[in-house]
Structures are given as C-alpha cells and as structure tokens.
C-alpha positions as CSV (number, residue, x, y, z in Angstrom):
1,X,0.0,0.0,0.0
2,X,1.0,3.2,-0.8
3,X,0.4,5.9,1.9
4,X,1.6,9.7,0.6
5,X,2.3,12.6,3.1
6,X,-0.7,15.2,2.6
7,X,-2.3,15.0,-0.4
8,X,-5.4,17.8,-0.6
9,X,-9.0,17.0,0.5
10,X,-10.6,18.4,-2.9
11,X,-14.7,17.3,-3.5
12,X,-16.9,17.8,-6.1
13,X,-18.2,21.2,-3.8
14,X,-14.9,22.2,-4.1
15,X,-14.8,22.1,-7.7
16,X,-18.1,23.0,-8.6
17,X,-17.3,26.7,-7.0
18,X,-14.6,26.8,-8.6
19,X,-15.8,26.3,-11.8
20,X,-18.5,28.7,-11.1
21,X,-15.7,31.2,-10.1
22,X,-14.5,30.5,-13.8
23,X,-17.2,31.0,-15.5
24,X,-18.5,34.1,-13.8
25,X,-16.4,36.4,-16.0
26,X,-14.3,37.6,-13.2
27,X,-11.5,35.1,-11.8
28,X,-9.0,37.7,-10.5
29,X,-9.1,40.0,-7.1
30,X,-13.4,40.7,-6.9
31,X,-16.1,39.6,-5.2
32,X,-15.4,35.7,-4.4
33,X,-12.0,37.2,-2.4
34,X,-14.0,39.8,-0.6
35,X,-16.7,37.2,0.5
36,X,-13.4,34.9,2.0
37,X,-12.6,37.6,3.6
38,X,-15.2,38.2,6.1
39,X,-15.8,34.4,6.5
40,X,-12.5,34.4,7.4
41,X,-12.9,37.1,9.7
42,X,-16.2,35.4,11.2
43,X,-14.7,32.3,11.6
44,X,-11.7,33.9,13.7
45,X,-13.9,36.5,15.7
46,X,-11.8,39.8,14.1
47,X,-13.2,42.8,12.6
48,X,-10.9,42.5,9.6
49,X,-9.1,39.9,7.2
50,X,-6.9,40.4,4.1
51,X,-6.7,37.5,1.9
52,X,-3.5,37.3,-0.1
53,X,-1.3,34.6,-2.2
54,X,0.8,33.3,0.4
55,X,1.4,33.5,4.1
56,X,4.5,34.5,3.7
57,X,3.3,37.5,1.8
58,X,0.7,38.0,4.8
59,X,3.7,38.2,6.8
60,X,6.1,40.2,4.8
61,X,3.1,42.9,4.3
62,X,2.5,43.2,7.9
63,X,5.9,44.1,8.7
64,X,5.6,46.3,6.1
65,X,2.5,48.2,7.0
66,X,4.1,48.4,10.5
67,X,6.8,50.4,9.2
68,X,9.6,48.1,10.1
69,X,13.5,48.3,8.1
70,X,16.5,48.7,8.4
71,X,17.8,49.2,11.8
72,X,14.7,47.4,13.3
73,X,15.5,43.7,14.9
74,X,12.5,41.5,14.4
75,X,12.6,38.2,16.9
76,X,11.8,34.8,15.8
77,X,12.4,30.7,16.6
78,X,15.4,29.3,15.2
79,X,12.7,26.2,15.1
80,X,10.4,27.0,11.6
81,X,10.6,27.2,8.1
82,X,12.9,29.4,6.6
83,X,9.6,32.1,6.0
84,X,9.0,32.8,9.0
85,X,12.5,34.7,9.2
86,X,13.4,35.1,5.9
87,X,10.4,38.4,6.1
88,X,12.3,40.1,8.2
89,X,15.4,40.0,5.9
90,X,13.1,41.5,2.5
91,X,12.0,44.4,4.7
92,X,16.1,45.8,5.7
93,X,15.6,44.6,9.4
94,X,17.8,42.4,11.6
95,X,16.5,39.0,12.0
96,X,17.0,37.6,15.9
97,X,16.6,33.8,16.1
98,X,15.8,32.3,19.7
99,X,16.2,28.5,21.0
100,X,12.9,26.9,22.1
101,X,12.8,25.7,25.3
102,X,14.2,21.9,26.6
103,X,11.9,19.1,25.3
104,X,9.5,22.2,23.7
105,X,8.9,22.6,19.8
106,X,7.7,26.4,21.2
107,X,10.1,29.7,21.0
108,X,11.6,30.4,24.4
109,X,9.6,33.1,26.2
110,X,12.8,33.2,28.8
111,X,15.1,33.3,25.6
112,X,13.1,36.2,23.9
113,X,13.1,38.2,26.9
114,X,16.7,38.1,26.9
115,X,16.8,39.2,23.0
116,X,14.9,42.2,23.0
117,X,17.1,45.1,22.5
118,X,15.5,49.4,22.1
119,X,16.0,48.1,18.5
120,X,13.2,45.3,18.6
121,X,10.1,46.3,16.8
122,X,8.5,43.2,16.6
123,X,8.6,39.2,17.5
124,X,7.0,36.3,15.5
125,X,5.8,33.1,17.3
126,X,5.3,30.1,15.4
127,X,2.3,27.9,16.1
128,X,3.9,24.3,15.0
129,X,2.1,21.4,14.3
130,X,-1.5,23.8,14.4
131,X,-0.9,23.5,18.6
132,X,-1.4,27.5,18.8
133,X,1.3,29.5,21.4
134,X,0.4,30.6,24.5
135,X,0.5,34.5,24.2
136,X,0.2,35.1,28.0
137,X,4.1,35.2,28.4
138,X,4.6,37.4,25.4
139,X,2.2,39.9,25.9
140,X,3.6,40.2,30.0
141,X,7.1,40.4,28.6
142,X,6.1,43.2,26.0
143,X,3.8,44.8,27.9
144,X,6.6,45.0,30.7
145,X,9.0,46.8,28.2
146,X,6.4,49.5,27.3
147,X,9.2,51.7,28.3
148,X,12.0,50.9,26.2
149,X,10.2,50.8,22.8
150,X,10.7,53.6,20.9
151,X,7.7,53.1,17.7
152,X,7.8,54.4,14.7
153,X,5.0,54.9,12.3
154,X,1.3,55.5,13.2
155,X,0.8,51.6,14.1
156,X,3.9,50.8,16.1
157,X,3.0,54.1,17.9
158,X,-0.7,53.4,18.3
159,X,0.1,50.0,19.9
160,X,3.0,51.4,21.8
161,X,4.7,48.2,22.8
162,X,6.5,45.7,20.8
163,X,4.2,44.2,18.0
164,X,3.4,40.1,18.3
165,X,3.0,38.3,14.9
166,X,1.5,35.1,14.8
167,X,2.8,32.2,12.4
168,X,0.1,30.9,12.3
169,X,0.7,29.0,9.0
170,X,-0.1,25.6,10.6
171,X,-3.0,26.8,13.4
172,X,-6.3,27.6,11.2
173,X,-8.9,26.7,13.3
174,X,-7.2,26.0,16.8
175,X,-8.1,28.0,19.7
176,X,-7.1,28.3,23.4
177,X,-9.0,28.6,26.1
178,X,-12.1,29.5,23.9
179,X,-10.3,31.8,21.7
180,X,-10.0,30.9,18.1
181,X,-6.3,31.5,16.6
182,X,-6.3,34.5,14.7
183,X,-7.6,36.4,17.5
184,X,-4.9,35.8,19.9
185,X,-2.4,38.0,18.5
186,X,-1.7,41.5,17.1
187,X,-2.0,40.6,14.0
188,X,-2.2,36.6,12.9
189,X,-0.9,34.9,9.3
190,X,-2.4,32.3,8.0
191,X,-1.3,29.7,5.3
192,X,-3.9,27.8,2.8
193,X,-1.4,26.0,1.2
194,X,-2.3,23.2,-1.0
195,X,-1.0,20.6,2.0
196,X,-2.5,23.1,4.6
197,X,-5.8,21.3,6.4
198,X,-7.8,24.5,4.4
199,X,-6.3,24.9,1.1
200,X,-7.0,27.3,-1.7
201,X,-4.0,25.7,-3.8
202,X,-2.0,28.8,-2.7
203,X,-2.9,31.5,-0.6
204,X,-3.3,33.3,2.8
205,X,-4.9,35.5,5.1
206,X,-4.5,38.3,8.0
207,X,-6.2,38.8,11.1
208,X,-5.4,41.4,13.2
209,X,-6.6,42.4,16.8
210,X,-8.2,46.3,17.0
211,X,-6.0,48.7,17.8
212,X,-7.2,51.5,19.1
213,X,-6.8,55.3,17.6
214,X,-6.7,53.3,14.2
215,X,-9.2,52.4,11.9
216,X,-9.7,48.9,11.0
217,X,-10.1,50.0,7.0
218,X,-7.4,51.8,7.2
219,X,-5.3,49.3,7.7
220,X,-6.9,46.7,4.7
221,X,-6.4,49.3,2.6
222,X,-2.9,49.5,3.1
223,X,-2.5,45.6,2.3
224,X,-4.4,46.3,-0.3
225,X,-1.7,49.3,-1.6
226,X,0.9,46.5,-1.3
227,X,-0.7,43.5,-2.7
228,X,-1.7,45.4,-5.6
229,X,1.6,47.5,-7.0
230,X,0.2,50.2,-4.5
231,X,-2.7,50.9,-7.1
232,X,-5.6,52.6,-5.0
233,X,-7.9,50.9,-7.0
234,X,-8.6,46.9,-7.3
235,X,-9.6,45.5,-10.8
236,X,-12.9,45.3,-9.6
237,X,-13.6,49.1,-8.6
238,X,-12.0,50.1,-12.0
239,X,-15.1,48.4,-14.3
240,X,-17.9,50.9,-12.2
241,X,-18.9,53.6,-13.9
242,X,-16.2,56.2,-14.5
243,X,-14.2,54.9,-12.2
244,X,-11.2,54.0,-14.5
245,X,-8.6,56.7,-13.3
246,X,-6.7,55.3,-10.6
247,X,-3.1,56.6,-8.8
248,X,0.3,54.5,-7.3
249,X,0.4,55.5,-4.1
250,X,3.2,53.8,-3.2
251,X,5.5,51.3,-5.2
252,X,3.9,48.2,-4.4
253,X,4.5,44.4,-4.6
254,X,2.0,41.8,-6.7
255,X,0.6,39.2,-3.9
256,X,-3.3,39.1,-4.4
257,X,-5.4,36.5,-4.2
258,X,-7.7,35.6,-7.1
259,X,-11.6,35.1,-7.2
260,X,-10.6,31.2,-8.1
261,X,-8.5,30.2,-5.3
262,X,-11.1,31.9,-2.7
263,X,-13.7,30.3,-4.4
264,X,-11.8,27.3,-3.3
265,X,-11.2,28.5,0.1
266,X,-15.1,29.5,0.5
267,X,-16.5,25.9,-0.6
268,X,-13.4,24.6,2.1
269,X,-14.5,26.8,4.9
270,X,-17.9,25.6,4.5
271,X,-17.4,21.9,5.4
272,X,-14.2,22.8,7.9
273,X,-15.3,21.7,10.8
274,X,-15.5,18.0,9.4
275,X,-12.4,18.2,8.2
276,X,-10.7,18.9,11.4
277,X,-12.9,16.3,13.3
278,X,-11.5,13.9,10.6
279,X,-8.0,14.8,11.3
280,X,-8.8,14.8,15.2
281,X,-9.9,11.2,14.4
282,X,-6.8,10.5,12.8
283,X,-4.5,12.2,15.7
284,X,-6.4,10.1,18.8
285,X,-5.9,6.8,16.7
286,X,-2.0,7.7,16.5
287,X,-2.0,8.4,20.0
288,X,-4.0,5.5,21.3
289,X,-1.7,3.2,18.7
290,X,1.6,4.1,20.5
291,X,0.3,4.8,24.4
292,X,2.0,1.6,25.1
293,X,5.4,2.2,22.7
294,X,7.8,4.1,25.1
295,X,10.3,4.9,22.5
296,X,7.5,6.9,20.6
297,X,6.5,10.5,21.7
298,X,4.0,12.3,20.2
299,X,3.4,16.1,20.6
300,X,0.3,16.4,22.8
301,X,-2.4,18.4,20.6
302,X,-5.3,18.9,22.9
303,X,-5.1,19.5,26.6
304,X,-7.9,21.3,28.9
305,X,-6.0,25.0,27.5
306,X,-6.0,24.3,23.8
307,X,-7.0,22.7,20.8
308,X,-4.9,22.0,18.3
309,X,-6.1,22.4,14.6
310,X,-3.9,18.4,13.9
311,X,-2.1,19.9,11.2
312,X,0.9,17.5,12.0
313,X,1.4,14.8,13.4
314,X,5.4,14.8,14.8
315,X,7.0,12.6,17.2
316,X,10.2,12.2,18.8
317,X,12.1,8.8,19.3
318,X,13.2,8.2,22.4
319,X,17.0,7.8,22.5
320,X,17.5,8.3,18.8
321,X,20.4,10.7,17.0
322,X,20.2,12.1,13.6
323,X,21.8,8.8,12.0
324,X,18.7,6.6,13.8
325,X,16.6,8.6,12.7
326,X,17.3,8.7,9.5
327,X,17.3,5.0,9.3
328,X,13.8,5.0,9.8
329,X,12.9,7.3,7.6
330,X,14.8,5.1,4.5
331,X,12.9,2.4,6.1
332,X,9.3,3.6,5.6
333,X,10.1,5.1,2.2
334,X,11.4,1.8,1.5
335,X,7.5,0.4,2.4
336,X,5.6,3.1,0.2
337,X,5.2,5.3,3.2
338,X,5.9,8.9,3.0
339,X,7.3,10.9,6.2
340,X,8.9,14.0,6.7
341,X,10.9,16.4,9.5
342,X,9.7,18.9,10.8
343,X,12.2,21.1,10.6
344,X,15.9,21.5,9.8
345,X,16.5,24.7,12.2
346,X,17.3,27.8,10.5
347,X,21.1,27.9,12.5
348,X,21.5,24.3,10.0
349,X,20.6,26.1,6.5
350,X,23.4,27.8,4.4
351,X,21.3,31.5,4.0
352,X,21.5,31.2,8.1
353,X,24.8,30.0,8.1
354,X,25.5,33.3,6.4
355,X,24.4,35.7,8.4
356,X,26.5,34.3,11.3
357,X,24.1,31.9,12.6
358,X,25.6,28.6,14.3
359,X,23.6,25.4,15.5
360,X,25.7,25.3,18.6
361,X,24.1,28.5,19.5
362,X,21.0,26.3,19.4
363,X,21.1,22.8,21.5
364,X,17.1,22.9,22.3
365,X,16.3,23.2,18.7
366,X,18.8,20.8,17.5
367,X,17.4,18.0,20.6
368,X,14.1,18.3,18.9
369,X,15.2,17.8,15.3
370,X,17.7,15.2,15.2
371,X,15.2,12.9,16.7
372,X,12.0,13.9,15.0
373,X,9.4,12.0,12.4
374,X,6.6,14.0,10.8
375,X,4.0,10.9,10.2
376,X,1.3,10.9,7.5
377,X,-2.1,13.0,8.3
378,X,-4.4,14.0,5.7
379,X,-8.6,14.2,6.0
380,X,-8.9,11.9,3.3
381,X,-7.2,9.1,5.2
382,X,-8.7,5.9,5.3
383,X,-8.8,3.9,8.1
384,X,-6.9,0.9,6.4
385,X,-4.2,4.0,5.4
386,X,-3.7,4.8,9.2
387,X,-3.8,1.3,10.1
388,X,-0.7,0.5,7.5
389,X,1.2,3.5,8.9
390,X,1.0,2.4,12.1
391,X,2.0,-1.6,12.2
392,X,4.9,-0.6,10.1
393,X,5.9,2.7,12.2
394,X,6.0,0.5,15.2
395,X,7.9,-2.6,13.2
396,X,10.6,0.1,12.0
397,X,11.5,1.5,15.2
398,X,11.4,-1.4,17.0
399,X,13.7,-2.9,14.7
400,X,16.2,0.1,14.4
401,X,15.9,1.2,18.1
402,X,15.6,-2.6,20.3
C-alpha cells in the first residue's frame, strides 16, 4: 500500500465553486476574495481579514504596513521554516533567532526576553504542528517593556509596545482557552497551502486584533496598496462607472489573491469543521496506537488549554540521533510510506549560516530535530491508510531502536 504525506481533500463542492468562479467572467481579485474575507474574519472573531497569495506574503506585508526596516530587529524561533525569518530579511531589518525551550517545539519566552534590545520592533511566534502558542508570556514580557520601545509609524505608535506576529501557518482553526487562533495576536498569518488542512491551492490571510486610535479600513487598505503595485484601486472598482482613473500610491508588490482560489477557500471553509474532526480522528488513533510504545513520543495536541487544529502529526524517538533517525525514515520510504521532519533549524541552513548563525548557539532546537518524524495526516485518510502506517511505524523502530 501506498500511503503519501498530505495530499489535498478536494470534493466535487470544491470544484463546482470553482468552476463557477470560472465562468462568472471575473476570476481575478473581486467579489469571491471579498466574501473569503469576512468568513475568514467570522470564523476567527476579528473585525478584519486580508486575503493574499501566500502566508508569507501576509507576513512580509504586515511588517511592512508596520513600518519596520532597516535598523529594526524582528525576533523569531530558530525552530520553523525558513519564511517565518526570511520576512524580516526583505524588509532591511535584523532578524534575531531564539532557542525553544528543553523538550518544547515552542520559542523560548525566557530566551526572547533576553533578545529584546530598544532596536526590537516586533517578535513572531510560530504555532507548529496547528498547537497555537500561549500568548500570555509574550504579551507580560512586552507589555513590561512599554518603556524601552521607541515606535515608529502611526501603528507601532498606536500600539506602543513591541508588536506580536502570529505564524500561524499551521494553526487555522485552533483555539485556546475559547479563543480561536487568529484572535490571539496582534495581527495573525495564515497559510492555505495546497497541503494546509484549508487549502486554496495557494494562498493566505490576515487577522489582526483592534488597535485603538486606528481604523480597522485603514489598515486593509494599506495591504491592499501593497498586494496590488500600491494601485488605489482593485480591478474590480476600475469596471464601475467612471471609475477607470486610478493613482500609485506607493511602489507596491504583486501578492493578491484571485476570485478562483477563494472560491476554493469559501467551498473549504464551508465543510471545515469535518475536516478537522476527521484529522482529530486520525491524531487520537496515533495516540492511542503508540500509548503503550515508550520509545515513541508524540506532541500532545489537545489539553484542557487548547485545541490543536492536527495539522501534523510529529513525534520524537526516544534515544535516537540524527543517524537513527534517519534510518527509519529510508525504512518507511522503502515500504511506500511517506514521512517527513519537521524542521531542519534555520542555524542548519546555508542563508542562516551566512548571516553568522551557528547550530551550537542552538542545542534545544537541534534535541528536537535530530530525533524527529513527521507521520502521515491528511482528512482523506482511510482507516486501512492509518492502520498500515501504524504496524509498520512501530515494526521500523522497534527494529532500528531494540
């Protein structure tokens, strides 16, 4: 049997909207993406959400609305994929990378503390696995260096503190303690990625938390300036009525999202719930499968503070180096069965490696990754899938690791 890694839960919903989308006459930026939007925005209990083409556009943009460049220090987990950091290099500003704490896939509270200089403007959790960060820590730590931060701009001033940005590329759909993710942040980024539990093939969104003093369409219309070459007008609003003149307001970047992929993300939305029960389903049946195999540990995704959104399903082996590891990961791709890590830290890529950053500097993050498999889980997974996974994850290790 052949299980793959995450392929994309698309049904015949899905693709009738889409072909609906098609045929409208209007499959760019219009009224599909403004309809996303405030589901979006519903969903997550915000006033506001942007949808663009990427997360990592959603990310780049909000440092860029928040006025942050060169000579700004942005702070962020050594412990993520490379987009998470590699933002704060586009904009001019210093990227800061942090260890996550012992046995913890999280960013160091302790450890960011310790970072922040009068220079840092903002700091970007990651939510890993869809478990969503506890903000608590991070808004007492920023909140406590209110006097230190020196803003710049109208936002940074307005909120008057150091900024917190979500990662929230894995997270769609968790919550803690009531609150859905997306409304536990300043401002929140999302990822629909085709192997994202949501997908819209590519895409993602912004939340943001009110700020007082500012206006809430103030600040979608400056994503809007910058998703759209900094045109004050979308496609859309040109076809009214002469309405064709438009200005560049500023020199802008192209990251939009089109009518078709939120078309996608709409007919998604609708049925999201069952998808994350189904990928719940799937994370409980891992667990219950290796309760009783000590040298499997799984990430725990649900406790009595938080819900988890199961994006993915990692687990450490118990005693295991990089070399072990890797052994059992030739193994299962030897049996048709595709796993992954989750990640190679940033310290351990050559970009990182050239700005001075050193793995050494980093033993938390390296503990979690040289011992770490990223298992199979997808809402389209049967039962007989999971089943396969599971007698030959538990043959594998106990083979390489008895």
């Amino acid at each position: 049997m052949i299980v793959p890694f995450s392929p994309p839960d698309i049904n015949e919903a899905d693709v009738k909207l889409v072909c609906e989308a098609l045929t409208s006459g209007w499959i760019t930026t219009g009224p599909k993406t403004k309809e996303f939007e405030k589901k979006i925005s519903g969903y997550c209990g915000t006033s506001k959400a942007v949808c663009l083409n990427s997360a990592t556009a959603c990310l780049e943009t909000t440092l860029r609305i928040l006025g942050i460049g060169a000579g700004d220090e942005v702070i962020t987990t050594a412990y993520t994929y490379t987009a998470s950091a590699s933002v704060i290099e586009h904009v001019g500003a210093t990227p800061v990378l942090v260890d996550v704490d012992k046995d913890s896939f999280f960013i160091s509270p302790s450890k960011v503390k310790e970072a922040i200089t009068p220079r840092t403007k903002a700091i970007i959790v990651v939510d890993y696995a869809g478990v969503p960060v506890d903000p608590a820590p991070f808004y007492k730590i920023v909140e406590e260096g209110r006097d230190m931060f020196k803003g710049s701009g109208s936002l940074q001033k307005a909120i008057g503190r150091i900024v917190l940005i979500d990662d929230g590329a894995h997270s769609f759909g968790a919550e803690r303690k009531g609150v859905k993710a997306g409304a536990l942040w300043d401002f929140t980024c999302f990822s629909f990625h085709a192997v994202k539990n949501l997908t819209t093939a590519e895409g993602g969104a912004v939340t943001w938390k009110d700020i007082q003093g500012i206006d809430n369409e103030d600040i979608y219309n400056q994503y809007m300036l910058y998703s759209l070459h900094g045109q004050n007008k979308d496609a859309l609003a040109k076809t009214k009525k002469g309405k064709w003149r438009y200005d560049i307001v500023i020199p802008g970047y192209k990251c939009n999202m089109t009518d078709v992929a939120a078309a996608l993300g709409i007919s998604q939305l609708e049925r999201y719930e069952e998808i994350l029960n189904k990928r719940r389903h799937i994370m409980e049946n891992y667990n219950k499968a290796f309760d009783s195999v000590d040298a499997i540990m799984p990430l725990m995704h649900c406790t009595e503070n938080y819900n988890s959104s199961c994006h993915l399903y990692p687990v450490r082996i118990k005693g295991a180096n990089e070399e072990i590891r890797d052994r059992i990961i030739d193994e299962m791709t030897c049996r048709d069965i595709a796993v992954n890590v989750h990640y190679l830290p940033l310290p351990m890529m050559t970009a990182y490696k050239n700005m001075g950053f050193n793995i050494v500097d980093f033993p938390c993050a390296y503990g979690m990754y040289e011992n770490e498999i990223t298992l199979p889980l997808f809402s389209v997974m049967t039962d007989e899938m999971q089943e396969w996974v599971i007698k030959n994850f538990i043959e594998v290790v106990t083979k390489i690791c008895s």
